[in-house]
N, CA, C and O atoms as a DFTB+ gen file, in Angstrom:
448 C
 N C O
     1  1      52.304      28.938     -37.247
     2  2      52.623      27.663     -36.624
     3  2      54.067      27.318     -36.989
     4  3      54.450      27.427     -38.154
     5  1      54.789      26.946     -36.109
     6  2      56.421      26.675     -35.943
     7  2      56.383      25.428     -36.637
     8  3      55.328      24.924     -37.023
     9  1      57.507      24.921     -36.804
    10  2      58.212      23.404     -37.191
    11  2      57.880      22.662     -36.201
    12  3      57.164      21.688     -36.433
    13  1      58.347      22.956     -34.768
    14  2      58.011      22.331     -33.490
    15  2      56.387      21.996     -33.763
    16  3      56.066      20.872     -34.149
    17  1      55.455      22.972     -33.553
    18  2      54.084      22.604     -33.492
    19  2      53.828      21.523     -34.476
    20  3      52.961      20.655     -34.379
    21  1      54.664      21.675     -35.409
    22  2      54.131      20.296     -36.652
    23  2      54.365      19.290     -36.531
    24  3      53.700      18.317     -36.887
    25  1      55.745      19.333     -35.801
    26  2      56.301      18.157     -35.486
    27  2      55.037      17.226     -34.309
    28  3      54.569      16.087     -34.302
    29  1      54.879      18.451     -33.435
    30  2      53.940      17.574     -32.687
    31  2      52.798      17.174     -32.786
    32  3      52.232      16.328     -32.094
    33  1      52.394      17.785     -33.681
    34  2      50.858      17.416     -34.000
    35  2      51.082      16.347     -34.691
    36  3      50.489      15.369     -34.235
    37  1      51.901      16.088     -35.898
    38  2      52.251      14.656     -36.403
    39  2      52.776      13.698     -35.853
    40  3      52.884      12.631     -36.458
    41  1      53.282      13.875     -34.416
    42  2      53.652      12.478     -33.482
    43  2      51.981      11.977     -33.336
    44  3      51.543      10.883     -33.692
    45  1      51.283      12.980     -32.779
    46  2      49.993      12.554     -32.549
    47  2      48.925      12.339     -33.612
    48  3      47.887      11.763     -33.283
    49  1      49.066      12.676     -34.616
    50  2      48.187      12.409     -35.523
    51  2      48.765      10.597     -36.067
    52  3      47.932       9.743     -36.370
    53  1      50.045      10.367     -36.085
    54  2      50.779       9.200     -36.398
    55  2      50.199       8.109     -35.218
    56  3      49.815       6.953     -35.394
    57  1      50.286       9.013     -33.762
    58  2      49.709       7.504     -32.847
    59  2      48.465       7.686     -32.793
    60  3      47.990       6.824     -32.053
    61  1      47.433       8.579     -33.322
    62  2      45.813       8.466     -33.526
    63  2      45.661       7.516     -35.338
    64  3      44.556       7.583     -35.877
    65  1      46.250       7.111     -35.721
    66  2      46.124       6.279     -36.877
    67  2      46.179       5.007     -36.585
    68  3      45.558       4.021     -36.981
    69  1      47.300       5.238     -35.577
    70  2      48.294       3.621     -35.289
    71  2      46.880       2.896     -34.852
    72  3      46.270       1.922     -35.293
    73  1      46.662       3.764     -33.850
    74  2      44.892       3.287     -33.081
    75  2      43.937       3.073     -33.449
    76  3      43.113       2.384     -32.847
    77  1      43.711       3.766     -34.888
    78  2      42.575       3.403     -35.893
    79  2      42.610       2.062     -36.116
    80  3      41.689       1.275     -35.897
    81  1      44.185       1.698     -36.757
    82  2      44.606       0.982     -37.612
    83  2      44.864      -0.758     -36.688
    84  3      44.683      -1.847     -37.234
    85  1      45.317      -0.553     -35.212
    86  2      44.478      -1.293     -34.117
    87  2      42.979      -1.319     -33.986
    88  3      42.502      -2.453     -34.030
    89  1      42.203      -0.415     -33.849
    90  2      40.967      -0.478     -33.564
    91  2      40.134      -1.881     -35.025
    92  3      39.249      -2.736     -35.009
    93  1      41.030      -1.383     -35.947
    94  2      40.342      -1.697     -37.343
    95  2      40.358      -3.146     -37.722
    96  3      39.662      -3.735     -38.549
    97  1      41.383      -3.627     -36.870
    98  2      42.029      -4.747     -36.698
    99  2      41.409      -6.118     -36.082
   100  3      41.227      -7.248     -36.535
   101  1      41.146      -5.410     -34.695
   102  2      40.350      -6.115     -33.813
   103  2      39.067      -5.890     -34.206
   104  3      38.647      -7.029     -34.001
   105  1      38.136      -5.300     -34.607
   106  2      36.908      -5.208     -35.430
   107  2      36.616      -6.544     -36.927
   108  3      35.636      -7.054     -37.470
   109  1      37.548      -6.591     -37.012
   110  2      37.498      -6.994     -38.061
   111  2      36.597      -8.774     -38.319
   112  3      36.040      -8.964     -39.400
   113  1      36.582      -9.539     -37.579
   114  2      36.055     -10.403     -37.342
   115  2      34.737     -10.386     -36.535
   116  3      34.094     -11.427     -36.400
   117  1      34.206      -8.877     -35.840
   118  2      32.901      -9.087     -35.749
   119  2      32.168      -7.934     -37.188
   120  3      31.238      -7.142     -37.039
   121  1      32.734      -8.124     -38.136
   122  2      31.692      -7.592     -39.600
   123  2      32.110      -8.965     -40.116
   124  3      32.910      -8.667     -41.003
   125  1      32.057      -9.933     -40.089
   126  2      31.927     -10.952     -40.525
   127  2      30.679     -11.556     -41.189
   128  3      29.825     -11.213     -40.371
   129  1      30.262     -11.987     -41.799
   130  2      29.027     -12.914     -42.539
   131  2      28.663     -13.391     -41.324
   132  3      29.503     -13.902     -40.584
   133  1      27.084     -13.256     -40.903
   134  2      26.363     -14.138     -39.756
   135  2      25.550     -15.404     -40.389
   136  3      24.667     -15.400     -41.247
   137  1      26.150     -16.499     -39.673
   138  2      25.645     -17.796     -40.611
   139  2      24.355     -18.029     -40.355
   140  3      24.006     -17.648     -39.238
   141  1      23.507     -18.538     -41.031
   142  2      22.501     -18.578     -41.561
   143  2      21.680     -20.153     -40.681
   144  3      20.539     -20.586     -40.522
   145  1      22.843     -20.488     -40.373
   146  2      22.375     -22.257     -39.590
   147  2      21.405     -21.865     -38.330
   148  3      21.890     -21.603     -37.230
   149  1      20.101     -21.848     -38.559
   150  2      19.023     -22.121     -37.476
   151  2      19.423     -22.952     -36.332
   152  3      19.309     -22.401     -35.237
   153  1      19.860     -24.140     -36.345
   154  2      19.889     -25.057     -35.560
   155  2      20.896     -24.551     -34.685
   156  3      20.676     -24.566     -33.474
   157  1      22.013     -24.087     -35.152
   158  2      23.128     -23.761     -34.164
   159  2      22.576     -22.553     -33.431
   160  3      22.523     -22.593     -32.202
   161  1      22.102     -21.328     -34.186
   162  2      21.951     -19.973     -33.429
   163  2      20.351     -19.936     -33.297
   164  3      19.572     -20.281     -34.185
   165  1      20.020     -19.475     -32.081
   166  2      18.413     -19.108     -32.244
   167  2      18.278     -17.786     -32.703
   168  3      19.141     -16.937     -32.924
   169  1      16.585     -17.735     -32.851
   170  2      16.448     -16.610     -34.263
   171  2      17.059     -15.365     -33.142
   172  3      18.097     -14.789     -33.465
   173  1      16.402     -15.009     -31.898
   174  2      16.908     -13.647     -31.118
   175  2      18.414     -13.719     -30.901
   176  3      19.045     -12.729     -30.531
   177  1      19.094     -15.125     -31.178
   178  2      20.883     -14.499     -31.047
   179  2      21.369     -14.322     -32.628
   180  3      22.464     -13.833     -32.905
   181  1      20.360     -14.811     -33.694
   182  2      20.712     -14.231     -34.879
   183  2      20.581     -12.856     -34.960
   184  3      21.574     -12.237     -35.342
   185  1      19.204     -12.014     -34.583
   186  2      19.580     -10.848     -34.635
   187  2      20.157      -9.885     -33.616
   188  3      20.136      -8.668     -33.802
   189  1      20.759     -10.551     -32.354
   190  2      21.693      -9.717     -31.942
   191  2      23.001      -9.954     -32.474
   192  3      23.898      -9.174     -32.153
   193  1      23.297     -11.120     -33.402
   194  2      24.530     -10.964     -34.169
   195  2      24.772     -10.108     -35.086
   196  3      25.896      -9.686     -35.356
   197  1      23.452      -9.702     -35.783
   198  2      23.067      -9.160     -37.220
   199  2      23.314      -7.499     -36.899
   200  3      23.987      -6.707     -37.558
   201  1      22.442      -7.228     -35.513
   202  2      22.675      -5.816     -34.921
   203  2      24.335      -5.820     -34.442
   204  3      24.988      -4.863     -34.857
   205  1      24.918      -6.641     -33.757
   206  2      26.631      -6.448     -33.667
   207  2      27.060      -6.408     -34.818
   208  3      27.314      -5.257     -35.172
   209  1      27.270      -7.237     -35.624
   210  2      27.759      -6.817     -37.135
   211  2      27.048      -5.881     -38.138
   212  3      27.363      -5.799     -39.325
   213  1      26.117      -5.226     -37.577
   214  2      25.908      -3.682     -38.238
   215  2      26.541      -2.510     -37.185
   216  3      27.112      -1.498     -37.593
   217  1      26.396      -2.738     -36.189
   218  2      27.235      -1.462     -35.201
   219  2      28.905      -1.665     -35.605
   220  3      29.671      -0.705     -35.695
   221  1      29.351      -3.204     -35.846
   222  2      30.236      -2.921     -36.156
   223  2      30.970      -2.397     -37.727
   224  3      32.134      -2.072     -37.959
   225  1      30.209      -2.444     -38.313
   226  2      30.298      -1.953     -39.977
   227  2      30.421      -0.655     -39.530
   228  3      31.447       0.008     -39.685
   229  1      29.753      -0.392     -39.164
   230  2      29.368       1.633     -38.584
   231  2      30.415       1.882     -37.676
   232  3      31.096       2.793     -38.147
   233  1      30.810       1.546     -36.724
   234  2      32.332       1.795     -36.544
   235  2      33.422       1.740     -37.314
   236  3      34.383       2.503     -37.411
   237  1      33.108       0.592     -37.928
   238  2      34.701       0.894     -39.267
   239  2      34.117       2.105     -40.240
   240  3      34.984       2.832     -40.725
   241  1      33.464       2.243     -40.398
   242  2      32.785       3.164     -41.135
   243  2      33.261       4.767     -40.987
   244  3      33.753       5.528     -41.819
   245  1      32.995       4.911     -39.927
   246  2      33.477       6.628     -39.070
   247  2      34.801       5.946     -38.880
   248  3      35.513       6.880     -39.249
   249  1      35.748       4.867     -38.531
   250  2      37.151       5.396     -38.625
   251  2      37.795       5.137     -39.962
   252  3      39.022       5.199     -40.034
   253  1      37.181       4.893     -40.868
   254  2      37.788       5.009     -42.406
   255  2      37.887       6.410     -42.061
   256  3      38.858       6.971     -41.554
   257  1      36.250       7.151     -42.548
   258  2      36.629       8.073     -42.512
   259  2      37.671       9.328     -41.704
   260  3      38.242      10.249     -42.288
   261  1      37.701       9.066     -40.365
   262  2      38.732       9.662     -39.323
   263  2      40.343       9.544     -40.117
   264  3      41.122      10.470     -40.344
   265  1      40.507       8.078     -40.431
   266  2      41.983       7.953     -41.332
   267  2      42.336       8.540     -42.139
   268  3      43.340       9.242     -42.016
   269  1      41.394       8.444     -43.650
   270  2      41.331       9.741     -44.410
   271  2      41.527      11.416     -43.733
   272  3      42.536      12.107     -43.876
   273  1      40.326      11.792     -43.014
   274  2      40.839      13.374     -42.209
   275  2      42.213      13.567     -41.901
   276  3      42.853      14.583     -42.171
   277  1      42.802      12.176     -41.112
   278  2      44.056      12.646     -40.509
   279  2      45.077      12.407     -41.919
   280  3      45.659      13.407     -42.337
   281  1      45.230      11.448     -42.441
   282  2      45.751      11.755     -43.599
   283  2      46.204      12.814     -44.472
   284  3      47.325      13.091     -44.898
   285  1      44.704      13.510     -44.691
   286  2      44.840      14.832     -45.080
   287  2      45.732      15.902     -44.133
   288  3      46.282      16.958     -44.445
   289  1      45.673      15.418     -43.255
   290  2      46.183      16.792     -42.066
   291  2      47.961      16.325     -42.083
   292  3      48.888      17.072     -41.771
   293  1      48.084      14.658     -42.613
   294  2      49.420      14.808     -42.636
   295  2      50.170      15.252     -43.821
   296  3      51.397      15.296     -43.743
   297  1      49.628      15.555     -44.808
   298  2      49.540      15.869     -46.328
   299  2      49.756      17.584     -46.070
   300  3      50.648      18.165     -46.689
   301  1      48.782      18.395     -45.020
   302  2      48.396      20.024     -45.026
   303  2      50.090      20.078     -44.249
   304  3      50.914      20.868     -44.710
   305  1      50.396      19.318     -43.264
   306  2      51.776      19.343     -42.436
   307  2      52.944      19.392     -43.471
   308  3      53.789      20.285     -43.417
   309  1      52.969      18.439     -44.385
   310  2      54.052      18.257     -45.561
   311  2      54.211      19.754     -46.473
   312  3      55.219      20.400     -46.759
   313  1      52.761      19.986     -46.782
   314  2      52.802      21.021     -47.542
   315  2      52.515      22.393     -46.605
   316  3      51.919      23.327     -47.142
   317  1      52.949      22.508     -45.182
   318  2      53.148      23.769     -44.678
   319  2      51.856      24.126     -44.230
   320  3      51.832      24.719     -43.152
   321  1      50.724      23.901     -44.815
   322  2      49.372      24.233     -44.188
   323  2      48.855      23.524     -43.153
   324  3      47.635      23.601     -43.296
   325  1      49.001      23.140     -42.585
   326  2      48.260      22.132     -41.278
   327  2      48.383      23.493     -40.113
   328  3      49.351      24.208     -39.854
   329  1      47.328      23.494     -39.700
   330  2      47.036      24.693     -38.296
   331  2      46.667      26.067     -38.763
   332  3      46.517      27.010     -37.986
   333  1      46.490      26.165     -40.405
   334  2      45.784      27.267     -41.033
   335  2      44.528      27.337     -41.819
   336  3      44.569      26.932     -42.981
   337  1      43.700      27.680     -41.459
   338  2      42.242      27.586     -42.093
   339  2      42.332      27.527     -43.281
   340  3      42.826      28.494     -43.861
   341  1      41.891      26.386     -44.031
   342  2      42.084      26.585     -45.778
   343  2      40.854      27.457     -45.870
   344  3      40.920      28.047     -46.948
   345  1      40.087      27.695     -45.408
   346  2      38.750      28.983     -46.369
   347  2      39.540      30.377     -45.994
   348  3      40.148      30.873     -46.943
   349  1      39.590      30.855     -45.137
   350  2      40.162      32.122     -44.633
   351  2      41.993      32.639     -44.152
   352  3      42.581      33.716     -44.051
   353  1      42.415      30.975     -43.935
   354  2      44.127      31.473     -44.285
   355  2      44.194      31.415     -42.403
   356  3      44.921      30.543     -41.927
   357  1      43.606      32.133     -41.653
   358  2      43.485      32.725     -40.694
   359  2      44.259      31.482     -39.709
   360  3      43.912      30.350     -40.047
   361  1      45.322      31.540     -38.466
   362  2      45.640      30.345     -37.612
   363  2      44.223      29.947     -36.934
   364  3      43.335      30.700     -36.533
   365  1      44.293      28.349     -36.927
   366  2      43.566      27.340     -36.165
   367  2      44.315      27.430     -34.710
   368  3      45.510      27.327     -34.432
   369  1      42.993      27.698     -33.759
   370  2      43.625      27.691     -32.431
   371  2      44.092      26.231     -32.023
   372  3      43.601      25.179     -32.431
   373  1      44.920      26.353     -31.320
   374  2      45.937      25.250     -30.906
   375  2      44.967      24.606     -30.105
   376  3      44.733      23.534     -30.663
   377  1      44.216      24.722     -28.981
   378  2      42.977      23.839     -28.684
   379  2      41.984      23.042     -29.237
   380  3      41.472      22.001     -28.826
   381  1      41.746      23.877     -30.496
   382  2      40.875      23.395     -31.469
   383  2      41.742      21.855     -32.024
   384  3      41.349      20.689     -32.002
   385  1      42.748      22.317     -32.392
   386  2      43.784      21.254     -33.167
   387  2      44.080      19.894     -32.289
   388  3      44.164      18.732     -32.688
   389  1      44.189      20.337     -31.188
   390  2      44.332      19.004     -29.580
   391  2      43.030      18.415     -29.898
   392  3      42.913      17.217     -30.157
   393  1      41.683      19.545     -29.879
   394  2      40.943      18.162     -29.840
   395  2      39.841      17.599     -31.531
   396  3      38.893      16.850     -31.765
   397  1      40.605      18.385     -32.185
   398  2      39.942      17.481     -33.847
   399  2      41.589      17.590     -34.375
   400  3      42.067      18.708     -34.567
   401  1      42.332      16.473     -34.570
   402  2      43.513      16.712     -34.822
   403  2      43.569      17.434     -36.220
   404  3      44.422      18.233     -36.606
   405  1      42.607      17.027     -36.801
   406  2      42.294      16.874     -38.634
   407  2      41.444      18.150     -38.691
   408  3      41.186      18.514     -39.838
   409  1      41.031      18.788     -37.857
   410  2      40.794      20.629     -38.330
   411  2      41.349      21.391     -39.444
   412  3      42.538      21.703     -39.492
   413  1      40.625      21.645     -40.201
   414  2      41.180      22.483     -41.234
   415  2      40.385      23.634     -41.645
   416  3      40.541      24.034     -42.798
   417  1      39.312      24.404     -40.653
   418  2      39.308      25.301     -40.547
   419  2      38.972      26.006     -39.353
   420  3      38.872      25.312     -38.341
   421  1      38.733      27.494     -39.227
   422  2      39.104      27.860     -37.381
   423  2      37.588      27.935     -37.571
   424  3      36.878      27.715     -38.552
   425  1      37.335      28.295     -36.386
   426  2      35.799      28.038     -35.866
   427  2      34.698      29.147     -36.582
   428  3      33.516      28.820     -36.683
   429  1      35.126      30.337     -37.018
   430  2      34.344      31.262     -37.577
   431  2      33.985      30.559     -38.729
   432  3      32.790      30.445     -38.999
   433  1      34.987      29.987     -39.572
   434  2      35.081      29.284     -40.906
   435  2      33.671      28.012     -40.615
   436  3      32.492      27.957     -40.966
   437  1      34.425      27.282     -39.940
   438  2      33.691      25.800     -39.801
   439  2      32.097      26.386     -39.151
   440  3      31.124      25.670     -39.387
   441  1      31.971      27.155     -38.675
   442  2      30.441      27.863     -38.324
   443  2      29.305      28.591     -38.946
   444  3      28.184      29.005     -38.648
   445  1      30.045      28.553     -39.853
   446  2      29.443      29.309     -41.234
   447  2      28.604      28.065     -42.000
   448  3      28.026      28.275     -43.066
């Protein structure tokens, strides 16, 4: 993998964060505490609040983790490894990399 390829995979790994880091943003006020006042909410819009603020916990949830992955992949870029299988060394196909930006190993590896 060239300088070029790194370069580009880290434009895109930089605007797949930016988007997390939007996504994470606007989320953020439906994981909120669901108030407890009967009178204002009835019990079936309490628990469709209770079920929205658990789907939304679970979305921030999988993009913590996604941030971390790409993180790492901007860390494997710094240190020269990003687009090489850490178990086998072997190049990560460039398709593979488009669509899990944060791949870090090639498909024989990750299939095992």
């Amino acid at each position: 993998m060239n300088e070029h390829d790194h370069r580009y995979f880290e434009r895109l790994i930089k605007v797949r964060l930016a988007s997390l880091e939007a996504e994470s943003a606007s989320g953020h006020d439906a994981q909120a505490i669901v108030e407890l006042d009967q009178q204002a909410v009835g019990r079936l819009s309490r628990m469709d609040a209770l079920q929205n603020q658990a789907m939304a916990k679970a979305q921030q949830a999988r993009r913590d983790v996604e941030t971390r992955r790409l993180q790492t992949a901007l860390s494997r870029i710094a240190e020269g490894e990003y687009g090489y299988c850490e178990d086998c060394g072997d190049l990560i196909a460039r398709g593979r990399l488009e669509l899990d930006l944060a791949a870090s190993k090639c498909v024989s590896c990750a299939s095992d």
